[in-house]
PLY file of the C-alpha trace (Angstrom):
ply
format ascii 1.0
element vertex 244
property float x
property float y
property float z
element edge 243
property int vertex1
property int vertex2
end_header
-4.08 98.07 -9.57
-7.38 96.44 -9.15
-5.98 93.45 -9.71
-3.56 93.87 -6.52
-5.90 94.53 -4.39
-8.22 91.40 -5.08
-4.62 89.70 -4.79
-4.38 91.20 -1.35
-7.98 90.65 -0.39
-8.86 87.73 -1.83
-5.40 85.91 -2.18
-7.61 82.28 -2.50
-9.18 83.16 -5.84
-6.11 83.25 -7.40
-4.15 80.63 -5.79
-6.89 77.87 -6.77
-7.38 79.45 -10.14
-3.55 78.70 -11.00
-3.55 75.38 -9.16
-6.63 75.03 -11.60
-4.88 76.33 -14.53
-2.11 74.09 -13.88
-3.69 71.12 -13.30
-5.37 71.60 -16.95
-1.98 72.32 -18.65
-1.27 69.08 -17.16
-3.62 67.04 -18.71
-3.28 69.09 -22.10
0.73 68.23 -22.07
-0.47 64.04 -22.41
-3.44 64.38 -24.58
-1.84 66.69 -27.36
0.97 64.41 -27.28
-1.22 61.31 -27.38
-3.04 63.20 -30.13
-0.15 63.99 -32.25
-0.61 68.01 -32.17
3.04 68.57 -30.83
5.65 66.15 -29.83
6.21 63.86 -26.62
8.81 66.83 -25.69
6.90 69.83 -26.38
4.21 67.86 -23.92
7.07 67.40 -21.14
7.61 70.84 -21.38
4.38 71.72 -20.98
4.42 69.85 -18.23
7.68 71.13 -16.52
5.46 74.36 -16.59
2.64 73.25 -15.43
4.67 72.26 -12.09
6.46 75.22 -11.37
2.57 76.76 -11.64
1.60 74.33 -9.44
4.14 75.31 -7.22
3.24 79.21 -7.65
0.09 78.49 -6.74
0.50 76.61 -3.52
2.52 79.04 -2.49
-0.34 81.70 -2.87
-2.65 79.30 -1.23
-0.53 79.11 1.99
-0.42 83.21 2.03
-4.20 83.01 1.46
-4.74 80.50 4.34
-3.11 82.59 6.51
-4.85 85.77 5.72
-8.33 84.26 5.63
-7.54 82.60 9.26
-6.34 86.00 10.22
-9.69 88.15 9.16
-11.82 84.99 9.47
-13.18 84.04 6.76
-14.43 81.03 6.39
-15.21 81.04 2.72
-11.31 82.22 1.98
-10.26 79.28 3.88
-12.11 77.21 2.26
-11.15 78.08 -1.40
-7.22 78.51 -0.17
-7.21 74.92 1.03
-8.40 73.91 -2.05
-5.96 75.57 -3.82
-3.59 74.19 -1.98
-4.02 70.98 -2.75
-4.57 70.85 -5.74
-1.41 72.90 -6.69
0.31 70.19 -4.34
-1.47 67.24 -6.39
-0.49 69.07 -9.71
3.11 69.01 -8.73
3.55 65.79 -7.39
2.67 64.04 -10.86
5.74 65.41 -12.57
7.63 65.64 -9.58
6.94 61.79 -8.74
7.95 60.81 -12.39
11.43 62.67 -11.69
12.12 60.97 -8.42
11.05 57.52 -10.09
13.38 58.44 -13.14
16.26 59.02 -10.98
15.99 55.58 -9.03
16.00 53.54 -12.53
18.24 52.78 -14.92
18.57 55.36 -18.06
17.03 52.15 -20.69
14.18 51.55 -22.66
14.72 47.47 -23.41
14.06 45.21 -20.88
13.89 41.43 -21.00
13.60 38.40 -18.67
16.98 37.23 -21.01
19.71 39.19 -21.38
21.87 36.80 -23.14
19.77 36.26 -25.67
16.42 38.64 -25.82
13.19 37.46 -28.06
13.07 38.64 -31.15
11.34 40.87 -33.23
9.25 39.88 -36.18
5.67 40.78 -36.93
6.33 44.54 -34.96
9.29 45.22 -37.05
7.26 47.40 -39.73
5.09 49.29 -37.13
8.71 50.18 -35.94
10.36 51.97 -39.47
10.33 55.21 -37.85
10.72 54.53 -34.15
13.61 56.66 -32.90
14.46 53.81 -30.96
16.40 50.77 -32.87
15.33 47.32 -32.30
18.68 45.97 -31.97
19.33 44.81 -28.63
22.66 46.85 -26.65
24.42 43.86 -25.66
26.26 43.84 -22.13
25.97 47.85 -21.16
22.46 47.57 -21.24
22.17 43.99 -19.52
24.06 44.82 -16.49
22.12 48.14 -15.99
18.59 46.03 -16.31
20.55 43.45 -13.92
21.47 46.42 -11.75
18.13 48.24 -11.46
15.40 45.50 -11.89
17.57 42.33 -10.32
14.27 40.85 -9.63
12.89 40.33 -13.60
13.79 36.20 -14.77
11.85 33.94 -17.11
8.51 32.23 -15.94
8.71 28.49 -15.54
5.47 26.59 -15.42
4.53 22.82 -15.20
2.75 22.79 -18.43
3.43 21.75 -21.67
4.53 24.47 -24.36
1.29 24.72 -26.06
-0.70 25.30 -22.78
1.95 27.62 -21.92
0.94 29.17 -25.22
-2.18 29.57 -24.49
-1.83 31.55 -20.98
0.74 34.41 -22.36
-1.71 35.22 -25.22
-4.68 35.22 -22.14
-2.53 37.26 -20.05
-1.44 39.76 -22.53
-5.22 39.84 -23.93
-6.25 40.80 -20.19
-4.05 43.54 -19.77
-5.28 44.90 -22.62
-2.13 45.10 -25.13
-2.98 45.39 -29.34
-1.84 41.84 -30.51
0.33 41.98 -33.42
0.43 38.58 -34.05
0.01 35.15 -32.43
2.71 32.60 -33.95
1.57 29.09 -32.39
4.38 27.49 -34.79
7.16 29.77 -33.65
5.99 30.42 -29.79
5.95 33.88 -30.43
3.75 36.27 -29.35
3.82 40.00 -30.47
1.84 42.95 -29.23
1.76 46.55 -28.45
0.80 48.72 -25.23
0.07 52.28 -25.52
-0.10 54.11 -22.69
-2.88 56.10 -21.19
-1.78 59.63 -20.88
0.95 60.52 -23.53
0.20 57.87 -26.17
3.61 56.04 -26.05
3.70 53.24 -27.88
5.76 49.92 -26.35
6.65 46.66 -27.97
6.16 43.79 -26.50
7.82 39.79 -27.70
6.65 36.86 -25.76
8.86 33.68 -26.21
8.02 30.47 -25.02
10.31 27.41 -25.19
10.79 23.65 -23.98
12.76 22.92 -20.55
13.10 20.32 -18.24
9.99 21.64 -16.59
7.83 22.50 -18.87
7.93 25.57 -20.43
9.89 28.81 -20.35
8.66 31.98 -21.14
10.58 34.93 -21.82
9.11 38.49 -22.57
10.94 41.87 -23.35
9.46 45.17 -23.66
10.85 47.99 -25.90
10.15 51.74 -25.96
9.64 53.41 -29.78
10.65 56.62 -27.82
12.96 58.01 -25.46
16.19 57.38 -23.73
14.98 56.33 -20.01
11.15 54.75 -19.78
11.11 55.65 -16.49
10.80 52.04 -15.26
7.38 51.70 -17.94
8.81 48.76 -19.60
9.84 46.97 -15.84
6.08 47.64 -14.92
4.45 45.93 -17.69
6.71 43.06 -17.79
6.24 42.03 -14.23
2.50 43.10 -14.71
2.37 40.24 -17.06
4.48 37.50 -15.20
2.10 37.85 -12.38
-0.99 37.74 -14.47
0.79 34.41 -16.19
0 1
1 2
2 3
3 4
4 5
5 6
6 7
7 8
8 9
9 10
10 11
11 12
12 13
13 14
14 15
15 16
16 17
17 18
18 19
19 20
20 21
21 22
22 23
23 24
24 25
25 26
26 27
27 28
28 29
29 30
30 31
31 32
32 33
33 34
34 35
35 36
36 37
37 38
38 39
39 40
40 41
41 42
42 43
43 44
44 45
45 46
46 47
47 48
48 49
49 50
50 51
51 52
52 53
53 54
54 55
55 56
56 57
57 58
58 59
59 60
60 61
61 62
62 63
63 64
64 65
65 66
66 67
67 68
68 69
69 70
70 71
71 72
72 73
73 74
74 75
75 76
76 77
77 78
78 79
79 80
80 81
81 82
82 83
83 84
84 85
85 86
86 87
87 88
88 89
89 90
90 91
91 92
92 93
93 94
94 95
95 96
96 97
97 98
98 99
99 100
100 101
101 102
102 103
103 104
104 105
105 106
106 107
107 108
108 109
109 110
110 111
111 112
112 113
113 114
114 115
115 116
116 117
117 118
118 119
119 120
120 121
121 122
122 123
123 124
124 125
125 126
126 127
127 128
128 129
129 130
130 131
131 132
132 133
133 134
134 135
135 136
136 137
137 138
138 139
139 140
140 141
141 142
142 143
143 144
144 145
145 146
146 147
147 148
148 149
149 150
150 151
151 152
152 153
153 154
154 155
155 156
156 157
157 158
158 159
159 160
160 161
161 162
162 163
163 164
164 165
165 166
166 167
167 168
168 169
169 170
170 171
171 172
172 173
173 174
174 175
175 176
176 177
177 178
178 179
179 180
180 181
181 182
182 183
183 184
184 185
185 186
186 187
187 188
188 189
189 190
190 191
191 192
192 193
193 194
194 195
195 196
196 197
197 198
198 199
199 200
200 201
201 202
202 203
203 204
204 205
205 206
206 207
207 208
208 209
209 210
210 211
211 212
212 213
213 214
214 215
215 216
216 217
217 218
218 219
219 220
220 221
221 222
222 223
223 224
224 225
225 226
226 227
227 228
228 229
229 230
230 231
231 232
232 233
233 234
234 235
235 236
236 237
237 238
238 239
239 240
240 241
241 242
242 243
């Protein structure tokens, strides 16, 4: 009973202490998963609740704004604003990754070539118990990459191989990816990314190769984890073409 009537009184406490609560589950869905306390889908879970308590809580915000406009109070405005938006801000995260997931396609292997993607080498043991193979899917897969990312080709610069080399080892240096191993003999670069919030680990191949040109290099980016990256691997890749 008490507990209604600060609800009815002071409808702003509660509204930013769930958009608070939220906002912490949040953060606690990435980190245990980064940390390896539960899995990637007990920490989207957690995060599927933390947006519906998000939601909740905006919704008690609004009621709050309008009572504490009503009796005046400027403090209760105050806090029900702020509980507003931060509910808001703790829904959009998940709610933005849905809307992005929706508007790519369902893959987790992208490449600048299709037809014939880099390989594999130096990564293939840190991969034993990915849940993702490393075997490319052929066709189905291209045209969906073709369909969704048309924009992703090889880089072509006027410089010899070597030089060429060099720059894809800078680049991926500079955006901070774990090198696996740097193969000046076979052109073949090999590194991880881990990303910041749920700890996913992506592999990365850099080819580079003679052409008329100069030099051609190819990259492709594959997820350990999960059906749909939810555009991750897209990001990086043209992340590191513009960098080259």
């Amino acid at each position: 009973m008490n507990m209604l009537k600060r609800l009815v009184s002071q409808p702003g406490v509660y509204g930013l202490g769930f958009a608070a609560l939220a906002g912490v589950a949040m953060i606690v869905a990435g980190v245990g998963s980064r940390l390896e306390l539960w899995s990637f889908r007990t920490g989207f879970t957690i995060l599927t609740g933390s947006a519906y308590l998000a939601l909740f809580a905006a919704v008690i915000s609004v009621v709050a704004l309008i009572y504490s406009a009503v009796v005046r109070s400027g403090v209760g405005v105050l806090m029900a604003a702020c509980g507003l938006a931060l509910g808001l801000a703790a829904a959009w995260v998940p709610w933005s990754w849905l809307q992005t997931a929706k508007n790519v396609p369902p893959i987790h292997d992208i490449t600048t070539d299709t037809e014939n993607p880099p390989q594999f080498v130096a990564i293939l043991p840190l991969r034993k118990d990915a849940a993702n193979p490393v075997e490319y899917g052929g066709p189905a897969v291209a045209a969906q990459q073709h369909a969704g990312y048309p924009d992703l080709a090889p880089a072509r610069l006027s410089v010899p191989p070597d030089e060429a080399f060099d720059r894809a080892l800078k680049a991926a240096e500079a955006l901070g990816w774990q090198i696996v191993a740097a193969d000046r003999a076979a052109m073949r670069i090999e590194a991880v990314d881990t990303t910041r919030w749920f700890g996913f680990k992506d592999d990365i191949v850099i080819r580079i190769t003679p052409d008329d040109k100069g030099a051609r290099v190819d990259i492709r980016s594959l997820s350990r984890v999960g059906k749909s990256d939810v555009g991750a691997n897209a990001r990086r890749i043209r992340a590191f073409l513009k960098r080259l």
